[in-house]
C-alpha positions in Angstrom: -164.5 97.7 -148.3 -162.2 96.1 -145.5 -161.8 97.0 -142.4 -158.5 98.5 -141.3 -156.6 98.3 -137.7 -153.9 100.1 -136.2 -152.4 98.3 -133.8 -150.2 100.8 -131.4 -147.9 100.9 -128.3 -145.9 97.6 -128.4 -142.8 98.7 -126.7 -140.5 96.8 -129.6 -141.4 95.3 -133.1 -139.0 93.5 -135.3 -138.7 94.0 -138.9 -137.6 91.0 -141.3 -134.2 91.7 -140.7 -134.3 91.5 -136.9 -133.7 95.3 -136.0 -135.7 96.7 -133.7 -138.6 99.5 -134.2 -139.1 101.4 -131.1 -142.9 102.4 -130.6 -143.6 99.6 -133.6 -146.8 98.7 -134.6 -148.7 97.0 -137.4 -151.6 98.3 -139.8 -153.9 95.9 -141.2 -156.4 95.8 -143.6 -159.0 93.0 -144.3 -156.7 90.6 -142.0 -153.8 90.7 -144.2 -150.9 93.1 -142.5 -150.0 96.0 -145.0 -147.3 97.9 -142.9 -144.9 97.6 -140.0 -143.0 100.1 -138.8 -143.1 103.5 -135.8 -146.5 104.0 -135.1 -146.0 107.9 -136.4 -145.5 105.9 -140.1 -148.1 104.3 -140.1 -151.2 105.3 -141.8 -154.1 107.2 -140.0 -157.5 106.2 -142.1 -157.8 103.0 -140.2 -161.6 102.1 -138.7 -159.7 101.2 -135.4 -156.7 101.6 -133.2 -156.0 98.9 -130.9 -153.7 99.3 -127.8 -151.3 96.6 -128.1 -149.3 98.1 -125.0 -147.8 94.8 -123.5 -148.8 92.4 -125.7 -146.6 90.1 -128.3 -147.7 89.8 -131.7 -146.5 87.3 -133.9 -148.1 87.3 -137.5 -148.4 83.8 -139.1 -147.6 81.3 -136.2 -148.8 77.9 -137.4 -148.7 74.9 -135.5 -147.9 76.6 -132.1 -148.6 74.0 -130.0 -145.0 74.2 -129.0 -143.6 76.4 -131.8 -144.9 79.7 -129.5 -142.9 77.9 -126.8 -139.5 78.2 -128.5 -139.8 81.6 -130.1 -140.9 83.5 -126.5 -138.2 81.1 -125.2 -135.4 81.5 -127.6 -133.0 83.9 -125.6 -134.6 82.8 -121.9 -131.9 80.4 -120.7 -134.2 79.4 -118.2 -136.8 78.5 -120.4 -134.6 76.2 -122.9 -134.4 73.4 -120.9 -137.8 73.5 -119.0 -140.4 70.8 -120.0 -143.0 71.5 -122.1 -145.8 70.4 -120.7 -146.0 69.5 -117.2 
């Protein structure tokens, strides 16, 4: 059997057409995510709840070495011009 998380409170979550899911959060099961949506939606039998009350989740980031960068950065204008490193 896998294990199952619910991970509940982020204030926003996006679905894959950008609009946003107040109270959104993610269930998991054996490390693959099974449903996204308002935490009331989600299901109940999971082994654990985690708190993700300000946190950012962002399933399959690869290569984030400077990819993270640019995503949290996107719509900061003061953040699309500063340097990378340094």
């Amino acid at each position: 059997m896998n294990p199952a998380d619910n991970a509940r409170g982020a204030a926003r979550a996006g679905d894959n057409v950008g609009a946003e899911i107040r109270d959104g959060g993610l269930f998991v099961r054996g490390g693959v995510i099974e449903a996204v949506g308002p935490t009331s939606d989600l299901p109940q039998d999971a082994d654990r709840v985690i708190d993700m009350t300000g946190h950012v989740v962002i399933p399959g980031m690869v290569n984030t070495h400077h990819h993270l960068f640019q995503n949290l950065t996107r719509a900061v204008p003061g953040g699309q011009d500063a340097p990378l490193f340094g």
